[in-house]
C-alpha positions in Angstrom: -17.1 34.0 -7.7 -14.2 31.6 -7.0 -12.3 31.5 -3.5 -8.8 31.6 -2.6 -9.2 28.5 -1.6 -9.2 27.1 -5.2 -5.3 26.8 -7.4 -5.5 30.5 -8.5 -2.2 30.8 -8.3 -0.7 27.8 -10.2 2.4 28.1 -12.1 2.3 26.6 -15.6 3.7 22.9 -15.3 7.6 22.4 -17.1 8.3 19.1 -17.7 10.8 19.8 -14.7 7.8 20.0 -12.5 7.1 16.2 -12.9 9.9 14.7 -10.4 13.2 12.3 -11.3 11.9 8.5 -10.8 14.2 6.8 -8.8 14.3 3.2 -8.6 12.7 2.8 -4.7 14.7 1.7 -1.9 13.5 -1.1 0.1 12.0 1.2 2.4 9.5 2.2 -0.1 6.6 2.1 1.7 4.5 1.2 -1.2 3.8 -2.0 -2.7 3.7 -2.1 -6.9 3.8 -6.5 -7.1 1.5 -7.9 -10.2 -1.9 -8.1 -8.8 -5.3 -7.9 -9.2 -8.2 -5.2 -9.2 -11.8 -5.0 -9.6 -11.9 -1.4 -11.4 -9.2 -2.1 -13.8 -8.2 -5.1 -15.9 -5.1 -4.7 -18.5 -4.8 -6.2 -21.7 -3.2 -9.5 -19.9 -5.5 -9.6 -17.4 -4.3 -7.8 -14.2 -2.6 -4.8 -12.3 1.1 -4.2 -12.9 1.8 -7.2 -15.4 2.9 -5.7 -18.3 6.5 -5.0 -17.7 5.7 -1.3 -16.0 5.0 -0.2 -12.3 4.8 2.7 -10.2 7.7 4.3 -8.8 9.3 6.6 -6.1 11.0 10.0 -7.3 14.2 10.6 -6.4 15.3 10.9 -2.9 11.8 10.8 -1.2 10.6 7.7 0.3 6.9 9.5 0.8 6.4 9.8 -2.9 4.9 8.1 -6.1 5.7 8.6 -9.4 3.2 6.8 -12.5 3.2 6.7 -16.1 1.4 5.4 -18.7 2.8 3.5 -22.3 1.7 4.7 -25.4 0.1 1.3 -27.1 -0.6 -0.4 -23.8 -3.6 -1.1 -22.2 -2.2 -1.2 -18.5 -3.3 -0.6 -15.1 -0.7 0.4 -12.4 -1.0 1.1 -8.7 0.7 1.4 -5.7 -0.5 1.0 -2.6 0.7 1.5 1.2 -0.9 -1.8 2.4 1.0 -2.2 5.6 0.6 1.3 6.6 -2.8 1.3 8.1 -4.4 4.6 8.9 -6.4 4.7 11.9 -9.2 7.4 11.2 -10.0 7.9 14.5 -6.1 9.7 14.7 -6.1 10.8 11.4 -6.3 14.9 11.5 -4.8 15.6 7.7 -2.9 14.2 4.7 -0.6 16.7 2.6 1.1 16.6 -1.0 2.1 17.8 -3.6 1.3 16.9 -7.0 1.9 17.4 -11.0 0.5 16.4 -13.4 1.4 16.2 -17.5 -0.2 14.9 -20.7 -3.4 13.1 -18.6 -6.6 14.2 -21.2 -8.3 10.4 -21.2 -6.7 8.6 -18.7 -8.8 7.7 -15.5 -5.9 8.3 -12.9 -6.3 8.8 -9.0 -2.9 9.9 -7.8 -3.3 9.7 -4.0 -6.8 8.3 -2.7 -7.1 6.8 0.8 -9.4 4.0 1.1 -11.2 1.7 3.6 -10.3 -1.7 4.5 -13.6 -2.9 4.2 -15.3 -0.8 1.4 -19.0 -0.9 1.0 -22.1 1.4 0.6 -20.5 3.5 -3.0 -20.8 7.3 -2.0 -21.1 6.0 1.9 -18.0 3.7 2.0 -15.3 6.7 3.3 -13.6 6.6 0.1 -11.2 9.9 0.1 -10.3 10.4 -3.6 -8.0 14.0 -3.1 -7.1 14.1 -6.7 -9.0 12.2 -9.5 -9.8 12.2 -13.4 -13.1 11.1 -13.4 -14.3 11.9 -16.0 -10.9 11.6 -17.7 -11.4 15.3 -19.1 -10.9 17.3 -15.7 -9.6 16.7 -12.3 -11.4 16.3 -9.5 -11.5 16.3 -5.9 -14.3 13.3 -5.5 -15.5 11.0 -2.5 -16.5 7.6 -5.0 -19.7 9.6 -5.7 -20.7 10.7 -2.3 -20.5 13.8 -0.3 -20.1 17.2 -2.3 -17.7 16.5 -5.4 -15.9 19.2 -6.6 -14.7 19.2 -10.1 -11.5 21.9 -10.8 -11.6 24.4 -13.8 -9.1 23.9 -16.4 -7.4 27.7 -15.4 -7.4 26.0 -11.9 -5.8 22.8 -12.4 -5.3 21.6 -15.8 -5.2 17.6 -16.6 -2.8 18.2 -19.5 -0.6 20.9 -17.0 -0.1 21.9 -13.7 1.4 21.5 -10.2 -0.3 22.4 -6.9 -0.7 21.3 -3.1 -3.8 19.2 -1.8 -5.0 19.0 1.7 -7.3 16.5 3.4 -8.8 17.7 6.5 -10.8 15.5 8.9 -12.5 17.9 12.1 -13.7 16.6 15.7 -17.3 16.0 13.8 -15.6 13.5 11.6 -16.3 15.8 8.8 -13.9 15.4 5.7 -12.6 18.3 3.4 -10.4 18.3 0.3 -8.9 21.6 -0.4 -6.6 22.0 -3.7 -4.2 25.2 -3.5 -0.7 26.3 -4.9 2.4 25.5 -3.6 3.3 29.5 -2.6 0.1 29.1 -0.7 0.8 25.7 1.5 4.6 26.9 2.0 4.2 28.7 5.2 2.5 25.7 7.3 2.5 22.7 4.9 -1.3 23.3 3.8 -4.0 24.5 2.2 -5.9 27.4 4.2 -8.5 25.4 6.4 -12.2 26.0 4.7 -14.5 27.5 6.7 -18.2 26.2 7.4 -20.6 26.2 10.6 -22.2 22.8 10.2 -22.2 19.5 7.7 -25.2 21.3 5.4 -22.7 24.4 4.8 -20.0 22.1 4.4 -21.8 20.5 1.7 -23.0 23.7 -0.1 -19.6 24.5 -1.1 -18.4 25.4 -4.6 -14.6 25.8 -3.3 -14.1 22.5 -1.8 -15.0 19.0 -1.5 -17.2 17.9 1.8 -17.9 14.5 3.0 -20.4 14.5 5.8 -24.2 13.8 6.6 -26.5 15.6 9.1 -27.5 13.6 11.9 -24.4 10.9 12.0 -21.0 11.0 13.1 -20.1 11.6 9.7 -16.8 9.1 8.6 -17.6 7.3 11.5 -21.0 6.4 10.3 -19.1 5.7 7.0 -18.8 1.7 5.6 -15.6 1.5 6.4 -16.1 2.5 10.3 -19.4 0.8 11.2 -21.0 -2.8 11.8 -17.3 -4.3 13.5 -15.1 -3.0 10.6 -11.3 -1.9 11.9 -11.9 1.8 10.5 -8.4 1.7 8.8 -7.7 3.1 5.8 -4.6 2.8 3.2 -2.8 5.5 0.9 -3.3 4.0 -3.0 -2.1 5.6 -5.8 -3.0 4.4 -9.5 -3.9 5.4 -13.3 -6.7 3.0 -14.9 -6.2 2.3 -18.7 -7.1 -1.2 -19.3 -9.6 -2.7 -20.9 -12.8 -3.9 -18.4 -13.1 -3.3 -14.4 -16.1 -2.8 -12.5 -18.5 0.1 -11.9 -16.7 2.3 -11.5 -14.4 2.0 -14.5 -17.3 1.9 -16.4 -18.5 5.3 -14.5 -15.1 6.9 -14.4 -13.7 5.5 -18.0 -15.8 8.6 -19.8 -15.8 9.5 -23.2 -13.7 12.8 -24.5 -14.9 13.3 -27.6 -12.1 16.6 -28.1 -9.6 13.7 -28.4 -11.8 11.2 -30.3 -11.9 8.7 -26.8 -14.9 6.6 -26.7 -16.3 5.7 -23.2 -14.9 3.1 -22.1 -12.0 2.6 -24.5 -8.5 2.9 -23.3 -6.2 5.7 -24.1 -3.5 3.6 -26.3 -1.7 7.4 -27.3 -1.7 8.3 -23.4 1.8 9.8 -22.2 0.0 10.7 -19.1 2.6 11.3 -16.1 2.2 12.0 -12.6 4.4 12.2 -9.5 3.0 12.9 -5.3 5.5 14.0 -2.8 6.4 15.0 0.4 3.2 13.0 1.4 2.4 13.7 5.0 -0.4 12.4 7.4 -0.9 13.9 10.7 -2.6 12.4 13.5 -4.1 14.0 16.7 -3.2 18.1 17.5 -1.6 18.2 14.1 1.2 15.8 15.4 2.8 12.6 13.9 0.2 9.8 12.5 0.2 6.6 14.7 0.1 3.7 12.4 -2.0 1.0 13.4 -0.2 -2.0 15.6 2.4 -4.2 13.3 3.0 -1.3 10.9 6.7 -1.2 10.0 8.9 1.6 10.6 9.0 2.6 6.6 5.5 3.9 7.3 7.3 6.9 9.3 8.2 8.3 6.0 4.8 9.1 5.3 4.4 11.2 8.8 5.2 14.5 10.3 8.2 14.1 12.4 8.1 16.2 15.3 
């Protein structure tokens, strides 16, 4: 039996659902320059070269909007870099998404990951929303923890909208919930899972969990242990190029319903996806404090009191 907890509710997606791009103001708090990535190589050899970028929709600086060309073999991402989250303040992250046209393209529209990433399934990763495989969407920790992969009826790849919350408790325990808008309306969220210790946690069908008995859970994780900084940063991407690492080869599937071979881009992809009113929430459920040197365009991305 499914829970509450899970997007009963969703509203079919319109294509009014997807938000306005808006050409970003220099308070973005993203960064979309050319660059380089190990999961995903385009067809000229990098990330953002090929004309295209990520986006912010219209008046919301905490916001991203993506979307693929039909006949390209691209790779975009945008990415928070000078907005470092400090996990040991970190208490939540809230958004809402939609999603339209994304059968076979890999795609992670808001993921939150470590500065220094090591260990796979043990590194921290926090993927809230990803297509991996490229025929569902999922609520995934880079193949650790309890992965939770969302019917179609509850969130559809080719169409839907919906509200995703993070949650990290005082156990440095990690949750990703996935709900309808109606339901996060009242305080911003999804309703708070439920669970007595990590092994319960872990056992769910509802929700993603990220923990292991005996540790101190994310702080134990690669990207809090051994002298790392324990920051993290807000990245927001779709992966359709043509080589990458392990994890495009794990996460480029094959969807044989649309004739996609694994590891082969999606060249008829429309896929289009837009994040917003992102909000992180430090300690008591208060504003996030950045990490020393962070400018003041990472404030968007906060609760303000």
């Amino acid at each position: 039996m499914i829970s509450n907890l899970l997007l009963l509710t969703l509203l079919p997606l319109s294509a009014t659902s997807i938000c306005t791009p808006s050409t970003p103001s220099s308070s973005w708090p993203f960064d979309v320059s050319p660059t380089t990535a190990p999961s995903c190589v385009s067809s000229a050899g990098g990330v953002n070269d090929l004309g295209t970028a990520p986006t912010s929709c219209a008046n919301d600086p905490a916001s991203v909007y993506l979307e693929l060309t039909p006949g390209t073999s691209e790779c975009l991402s945008a990415k928070a870099f000078d907005c470092k989250i400090p996990m040991r303040n970190f208490t939540s992250l809230d958004y809402d998404f939609a999603i339209d046209s994304c059968m076979g393209a890999w795609a992670a529209p808001l993921w939150m990951t470590p500065d220094t990433w090591q260990w796979g399934g043990g590194s921290g990763e926090i993927d809230s929303l990803e297509f991996c495989a490229r025929d569902a969407v999922s609520l995934n920790f880079a193949g650790g923890g309890n992965q939770i992969s969302l019917e179609s009826d509850e969130v559809d790849i080719d169409n839907s909208e919906g509200h995703v919350t993070v949650r990290k408790d005082e156990a440095g325990i990690v949750t990703i919930t996935a709900c309808s808008a109606e339901e996060a309306a009242g305080t911003g969220q999804c309703s708070a899972p439920a669970y007595a210790s990590c092994t319960e946690c872990l056992a769910s069908e509802t929700y993603a969990c990220w923990c292991s008995e005996g540790t101190a859970n994310i702080y134990d994780s690669g990207g809090c242990v051994d002298g790392t900084d324990c920051l993290w940063t807000l990245v927001s991407d779709i992966w359709n190029g043509v080589d990458g690492d392990d994890g495009y080869y794990g996460c480029m599937t094959a969807v044989p319903s649309i004739g996609l071979e694994k590891g082969q881009p999606n060249l008829d992809s429309q896929c289009r996806i837009s994040v917003e009113k992102i909000t992180l929430r430090g300690e008591g459920g208060g504003a996030l404090e950045f990490a020393p040197g962070s400018p003041d365009s990472c404030e968007a991305l906060t609760r303000k009191e």
